[in-house]
N, CA, C and O atoms as a DFTB+ gen file, in Angstrom:
384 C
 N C O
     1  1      -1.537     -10.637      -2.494
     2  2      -1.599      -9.390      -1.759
     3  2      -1.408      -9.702      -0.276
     4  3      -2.144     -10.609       0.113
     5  1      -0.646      -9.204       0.595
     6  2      -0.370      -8.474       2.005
     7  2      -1.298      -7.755       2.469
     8  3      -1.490      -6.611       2.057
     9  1      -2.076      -8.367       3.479
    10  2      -2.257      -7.058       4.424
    11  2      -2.422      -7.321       5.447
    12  3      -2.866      -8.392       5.862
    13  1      -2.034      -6.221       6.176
    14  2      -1.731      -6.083       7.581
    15  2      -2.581      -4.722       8.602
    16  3      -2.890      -3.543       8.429
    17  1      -2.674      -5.586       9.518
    18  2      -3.463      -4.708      10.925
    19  2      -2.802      -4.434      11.996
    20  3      -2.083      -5.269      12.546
    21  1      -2.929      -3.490      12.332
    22  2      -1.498      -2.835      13.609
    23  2      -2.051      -2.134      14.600
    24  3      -2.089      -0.904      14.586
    25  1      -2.470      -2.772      15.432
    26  2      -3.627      -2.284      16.605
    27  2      -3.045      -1.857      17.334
    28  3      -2.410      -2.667      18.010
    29  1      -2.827       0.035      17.770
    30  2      -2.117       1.022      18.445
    31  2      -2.189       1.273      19.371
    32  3      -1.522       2.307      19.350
    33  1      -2.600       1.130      20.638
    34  2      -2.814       2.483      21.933
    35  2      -1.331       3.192      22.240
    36  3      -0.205       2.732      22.427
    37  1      -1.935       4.642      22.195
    38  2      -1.072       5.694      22.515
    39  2      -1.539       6.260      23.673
    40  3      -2.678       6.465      24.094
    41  1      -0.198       6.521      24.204
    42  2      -0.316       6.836      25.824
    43  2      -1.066       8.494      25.634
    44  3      -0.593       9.296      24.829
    45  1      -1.912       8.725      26.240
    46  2      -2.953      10.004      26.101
    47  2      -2.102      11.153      25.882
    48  3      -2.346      11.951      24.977
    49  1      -1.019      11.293      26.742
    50  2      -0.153      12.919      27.154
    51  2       0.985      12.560      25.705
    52  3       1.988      13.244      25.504
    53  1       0.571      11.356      24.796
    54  2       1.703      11.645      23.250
    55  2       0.553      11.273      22.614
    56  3       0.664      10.287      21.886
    57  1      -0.624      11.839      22.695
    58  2      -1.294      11.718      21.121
    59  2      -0.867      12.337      20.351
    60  3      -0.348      11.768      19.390
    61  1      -0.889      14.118      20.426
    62  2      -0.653      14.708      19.221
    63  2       0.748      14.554      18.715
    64  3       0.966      15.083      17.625
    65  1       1.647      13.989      19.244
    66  2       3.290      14.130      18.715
    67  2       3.256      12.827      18.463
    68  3       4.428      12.478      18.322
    69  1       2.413      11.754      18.307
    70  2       2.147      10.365      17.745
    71  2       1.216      10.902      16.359
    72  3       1.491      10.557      15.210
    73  1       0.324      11.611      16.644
    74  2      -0.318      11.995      15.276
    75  2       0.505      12.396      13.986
    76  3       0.660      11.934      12.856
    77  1       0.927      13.417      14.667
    78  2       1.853      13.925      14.093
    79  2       3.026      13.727      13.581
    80  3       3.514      14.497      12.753
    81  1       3.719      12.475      14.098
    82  2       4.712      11.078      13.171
    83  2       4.224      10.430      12.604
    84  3       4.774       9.896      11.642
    85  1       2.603      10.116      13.046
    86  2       2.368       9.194      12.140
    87  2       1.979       9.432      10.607
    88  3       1.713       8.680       9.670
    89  1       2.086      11.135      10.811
    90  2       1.100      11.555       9.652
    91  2       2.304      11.478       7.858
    92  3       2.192      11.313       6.643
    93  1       3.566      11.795       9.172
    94  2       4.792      11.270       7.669
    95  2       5.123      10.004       7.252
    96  3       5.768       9.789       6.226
    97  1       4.688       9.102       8.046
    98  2       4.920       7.981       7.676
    99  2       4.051       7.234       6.891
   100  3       4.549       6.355       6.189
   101  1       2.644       7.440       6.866
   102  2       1.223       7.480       6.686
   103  2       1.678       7.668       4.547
   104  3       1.666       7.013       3.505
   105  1       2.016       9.068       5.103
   106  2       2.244       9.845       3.295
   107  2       3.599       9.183       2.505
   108  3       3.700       9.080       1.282
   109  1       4.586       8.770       3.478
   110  2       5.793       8.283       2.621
   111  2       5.381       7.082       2.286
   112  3       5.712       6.672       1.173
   113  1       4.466       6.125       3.259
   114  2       4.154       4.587       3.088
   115  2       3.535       4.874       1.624
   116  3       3.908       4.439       0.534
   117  1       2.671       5.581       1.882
   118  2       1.703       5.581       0.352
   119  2       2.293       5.570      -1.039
   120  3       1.805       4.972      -1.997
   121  1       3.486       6.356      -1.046
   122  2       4.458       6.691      -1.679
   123  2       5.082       5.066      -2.672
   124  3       5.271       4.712      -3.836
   125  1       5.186       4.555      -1.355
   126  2       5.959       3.459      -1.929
   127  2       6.028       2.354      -2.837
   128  3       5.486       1.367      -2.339
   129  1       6.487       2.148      -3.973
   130  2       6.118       0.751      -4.844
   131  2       5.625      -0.041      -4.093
   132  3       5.929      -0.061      -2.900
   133  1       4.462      -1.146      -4.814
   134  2       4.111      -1.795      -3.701
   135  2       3.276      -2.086      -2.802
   136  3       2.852      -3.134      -2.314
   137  1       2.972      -0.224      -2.546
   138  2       2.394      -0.043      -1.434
   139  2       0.305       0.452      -2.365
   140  3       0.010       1.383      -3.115
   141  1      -0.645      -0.762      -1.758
   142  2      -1.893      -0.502      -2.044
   143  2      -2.978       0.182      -1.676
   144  3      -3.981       0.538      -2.295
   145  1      -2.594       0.319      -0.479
   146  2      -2.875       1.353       0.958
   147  2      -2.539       1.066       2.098
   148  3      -2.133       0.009       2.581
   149  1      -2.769       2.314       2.637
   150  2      -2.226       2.751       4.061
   151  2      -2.904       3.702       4.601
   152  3      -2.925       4.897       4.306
   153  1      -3.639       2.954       5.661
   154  2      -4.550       3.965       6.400
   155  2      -4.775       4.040       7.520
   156  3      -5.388       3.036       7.882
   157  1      -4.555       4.908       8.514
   158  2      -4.335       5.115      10.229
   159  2      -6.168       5.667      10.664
   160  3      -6.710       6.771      10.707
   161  1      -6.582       4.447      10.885
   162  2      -8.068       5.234      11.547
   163  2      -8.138       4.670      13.165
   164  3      -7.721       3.602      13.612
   165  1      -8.852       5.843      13.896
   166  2      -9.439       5.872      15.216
   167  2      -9.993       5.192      15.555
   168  3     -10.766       4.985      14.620
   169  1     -10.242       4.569      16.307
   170  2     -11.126       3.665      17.235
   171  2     -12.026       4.909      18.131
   172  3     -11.685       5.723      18.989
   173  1     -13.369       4.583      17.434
   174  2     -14.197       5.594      17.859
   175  2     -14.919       5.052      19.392
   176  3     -15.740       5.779      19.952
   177  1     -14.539       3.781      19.954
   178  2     -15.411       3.401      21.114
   179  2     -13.609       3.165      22.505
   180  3     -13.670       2.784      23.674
   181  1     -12.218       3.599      21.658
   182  2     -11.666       3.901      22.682
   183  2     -10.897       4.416      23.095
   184  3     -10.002       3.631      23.408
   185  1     -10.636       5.546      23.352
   186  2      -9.892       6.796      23.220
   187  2      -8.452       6.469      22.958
   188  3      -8.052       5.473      23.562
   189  1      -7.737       6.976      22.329
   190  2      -6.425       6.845      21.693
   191  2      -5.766       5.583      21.192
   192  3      -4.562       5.412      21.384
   193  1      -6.453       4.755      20.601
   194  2      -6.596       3.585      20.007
   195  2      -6.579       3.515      18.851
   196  3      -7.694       3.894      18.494
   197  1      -5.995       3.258      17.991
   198  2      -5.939       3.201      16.514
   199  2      -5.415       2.160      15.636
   200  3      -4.498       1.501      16.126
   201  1      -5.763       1.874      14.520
   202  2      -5.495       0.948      13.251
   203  2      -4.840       1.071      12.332
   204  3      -5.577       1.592      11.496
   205  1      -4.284       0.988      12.088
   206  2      -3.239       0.839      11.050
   207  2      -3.553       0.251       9.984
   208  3      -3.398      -0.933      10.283
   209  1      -3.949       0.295       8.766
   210  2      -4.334      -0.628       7.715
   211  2      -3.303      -0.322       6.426
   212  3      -3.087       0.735       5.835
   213  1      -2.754      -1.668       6.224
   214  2      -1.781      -1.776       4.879
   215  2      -2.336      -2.612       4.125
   216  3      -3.044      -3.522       4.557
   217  1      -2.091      -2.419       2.914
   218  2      -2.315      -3.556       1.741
   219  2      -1.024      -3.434       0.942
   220  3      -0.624      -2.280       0.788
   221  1      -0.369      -4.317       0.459
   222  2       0.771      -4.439       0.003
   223  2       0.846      -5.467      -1.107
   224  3       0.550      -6.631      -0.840
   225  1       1.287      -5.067      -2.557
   226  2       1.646      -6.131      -3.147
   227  2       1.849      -7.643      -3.115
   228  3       1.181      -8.639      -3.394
   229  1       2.767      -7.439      -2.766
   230  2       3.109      -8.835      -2.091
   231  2       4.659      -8.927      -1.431
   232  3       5.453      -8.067      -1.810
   233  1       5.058      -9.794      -0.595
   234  2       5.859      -9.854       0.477
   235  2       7.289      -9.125       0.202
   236  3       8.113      -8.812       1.062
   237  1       7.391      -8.918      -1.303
   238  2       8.455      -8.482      -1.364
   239  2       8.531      -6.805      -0.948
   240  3       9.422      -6.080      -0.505
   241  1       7.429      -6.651      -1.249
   242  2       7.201      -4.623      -1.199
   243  2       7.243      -4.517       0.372
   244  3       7.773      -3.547       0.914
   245  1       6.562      -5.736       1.218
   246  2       6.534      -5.893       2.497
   247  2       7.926      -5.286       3.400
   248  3       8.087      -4.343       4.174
   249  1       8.606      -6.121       2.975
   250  2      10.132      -6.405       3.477
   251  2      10.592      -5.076       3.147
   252  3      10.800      -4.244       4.029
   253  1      10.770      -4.823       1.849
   254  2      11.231      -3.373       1.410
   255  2      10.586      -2.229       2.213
   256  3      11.428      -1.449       2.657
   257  1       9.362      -1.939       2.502
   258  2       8.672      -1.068       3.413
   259  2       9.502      -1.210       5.005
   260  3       9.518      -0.104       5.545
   261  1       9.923      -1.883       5.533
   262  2      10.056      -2.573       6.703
   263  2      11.546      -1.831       7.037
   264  3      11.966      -1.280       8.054
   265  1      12.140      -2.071       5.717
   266  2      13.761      -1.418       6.038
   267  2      13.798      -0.149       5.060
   268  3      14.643      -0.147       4.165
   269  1      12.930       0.913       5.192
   270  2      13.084       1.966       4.580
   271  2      13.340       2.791       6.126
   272  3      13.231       2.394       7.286
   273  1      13.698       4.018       5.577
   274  2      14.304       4.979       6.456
   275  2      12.857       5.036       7.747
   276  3      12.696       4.541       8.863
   277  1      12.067       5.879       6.877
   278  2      10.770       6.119       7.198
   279  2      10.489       4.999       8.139
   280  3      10.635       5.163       9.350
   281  1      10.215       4.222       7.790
   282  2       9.643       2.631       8.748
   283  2      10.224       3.132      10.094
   284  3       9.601       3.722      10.977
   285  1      11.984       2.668      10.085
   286  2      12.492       2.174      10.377
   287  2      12.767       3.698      12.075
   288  3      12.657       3.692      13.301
   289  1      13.068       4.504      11.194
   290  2      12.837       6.351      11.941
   291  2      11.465       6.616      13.237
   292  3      11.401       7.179      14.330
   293  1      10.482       5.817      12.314
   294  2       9.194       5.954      13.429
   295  2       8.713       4.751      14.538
   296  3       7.838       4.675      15.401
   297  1       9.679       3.942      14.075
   298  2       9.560       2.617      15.184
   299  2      10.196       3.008      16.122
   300  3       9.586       3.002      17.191
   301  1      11.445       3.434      16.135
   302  2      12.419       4.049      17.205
   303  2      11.434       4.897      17.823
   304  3      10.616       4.432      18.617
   305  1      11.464       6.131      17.502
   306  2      10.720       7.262      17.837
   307  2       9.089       6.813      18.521
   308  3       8.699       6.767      19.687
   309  1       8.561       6.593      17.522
   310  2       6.993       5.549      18.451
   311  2       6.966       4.735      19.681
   312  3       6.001       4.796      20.442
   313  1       7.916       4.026      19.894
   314  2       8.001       3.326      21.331
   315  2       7.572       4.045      22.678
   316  3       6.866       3.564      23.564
   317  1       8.064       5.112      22.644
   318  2       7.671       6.014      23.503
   319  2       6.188       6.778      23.708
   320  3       5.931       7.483      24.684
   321  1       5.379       6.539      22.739
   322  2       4.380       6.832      22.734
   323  2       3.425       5.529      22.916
   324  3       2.241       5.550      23.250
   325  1       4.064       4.612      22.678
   326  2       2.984       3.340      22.835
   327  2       2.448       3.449      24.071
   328  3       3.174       4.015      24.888
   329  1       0.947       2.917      24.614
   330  2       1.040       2.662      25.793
   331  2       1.359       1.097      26.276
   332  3       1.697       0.641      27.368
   333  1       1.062       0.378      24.775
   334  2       1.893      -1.063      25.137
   335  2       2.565      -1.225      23.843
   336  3       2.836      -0.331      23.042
   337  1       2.775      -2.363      23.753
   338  2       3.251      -2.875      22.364
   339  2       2.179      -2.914      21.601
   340  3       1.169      -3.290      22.196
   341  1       1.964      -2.469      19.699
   342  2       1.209      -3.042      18.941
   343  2       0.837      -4.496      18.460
   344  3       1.664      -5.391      18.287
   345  1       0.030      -4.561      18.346
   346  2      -0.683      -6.161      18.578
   347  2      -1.052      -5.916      16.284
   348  3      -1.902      -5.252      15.691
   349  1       0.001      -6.765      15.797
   350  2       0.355      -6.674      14.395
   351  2      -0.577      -8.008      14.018
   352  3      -0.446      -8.884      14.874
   353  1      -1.590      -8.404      12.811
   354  2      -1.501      -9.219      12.411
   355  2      -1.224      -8.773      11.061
   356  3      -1.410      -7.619      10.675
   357  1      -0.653      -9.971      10.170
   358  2      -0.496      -9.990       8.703
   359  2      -1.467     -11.044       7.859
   360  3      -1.502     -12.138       8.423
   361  1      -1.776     -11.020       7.389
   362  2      -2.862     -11.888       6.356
   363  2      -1.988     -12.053       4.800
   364  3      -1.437     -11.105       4.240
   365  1      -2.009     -13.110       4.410
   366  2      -2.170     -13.646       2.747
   367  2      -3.156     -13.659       2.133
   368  3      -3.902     -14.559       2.518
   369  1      -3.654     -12.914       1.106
   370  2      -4.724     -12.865       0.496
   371  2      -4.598     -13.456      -0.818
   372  3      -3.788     -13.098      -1.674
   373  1      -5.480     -14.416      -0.929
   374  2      -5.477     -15.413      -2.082
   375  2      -6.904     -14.981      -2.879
   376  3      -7.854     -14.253      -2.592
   377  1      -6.547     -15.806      -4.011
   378  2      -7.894     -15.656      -4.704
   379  2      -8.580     -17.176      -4.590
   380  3      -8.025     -18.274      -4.531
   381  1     -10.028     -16.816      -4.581
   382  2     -10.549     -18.097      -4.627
   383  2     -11.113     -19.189      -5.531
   384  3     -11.476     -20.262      -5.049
């Protein structure tokens, strides 16, 4: 299993039109073979800060998520709302 953390700040004056992309991408991710979850939560200690949480099959569903329309539609479009770049990690989850 994949998963990944995608640590957001959005510039204050594009929250709601960041919410509001993120909310299709959020529902198509879920959608996807592959895909184990996907979940966009708040950072309750700092205003417009948010998480991104994926769990993914494994690397192949990864890659496939990555070059879908959807992905690919809200990365363009999101830049503009960042207030910096997202700070991404990915994890391998093994069994022990």
């Amino acid at each position: 299993m994949i998963v990944i953390h995608a640590h957001i700040l959005v510039k204050s004056e594009h929250r709601e039109g960041f919410l509001k992309e993120v909310a299709n991408l959020v529902k198509e991710s879920q959608a996807e073979q592959g895909n184990i979850s996907y979940q966009l939560y708040e950072d309750t200690s700092q205003a417009n800060k948010f998480v991104m949480l994926e769990e993914w099959k494994d690397a192949d569903a990864v890659t496939f998520h990555f070059n879908t329309p959807h992905f690919k539609d809200f990365g363009k479009m999101a830049q503009n709302y960042f207030q910096e770049a997202p700070r991404v990690a990915k994890y391998e989850v093994t069994n022990a």
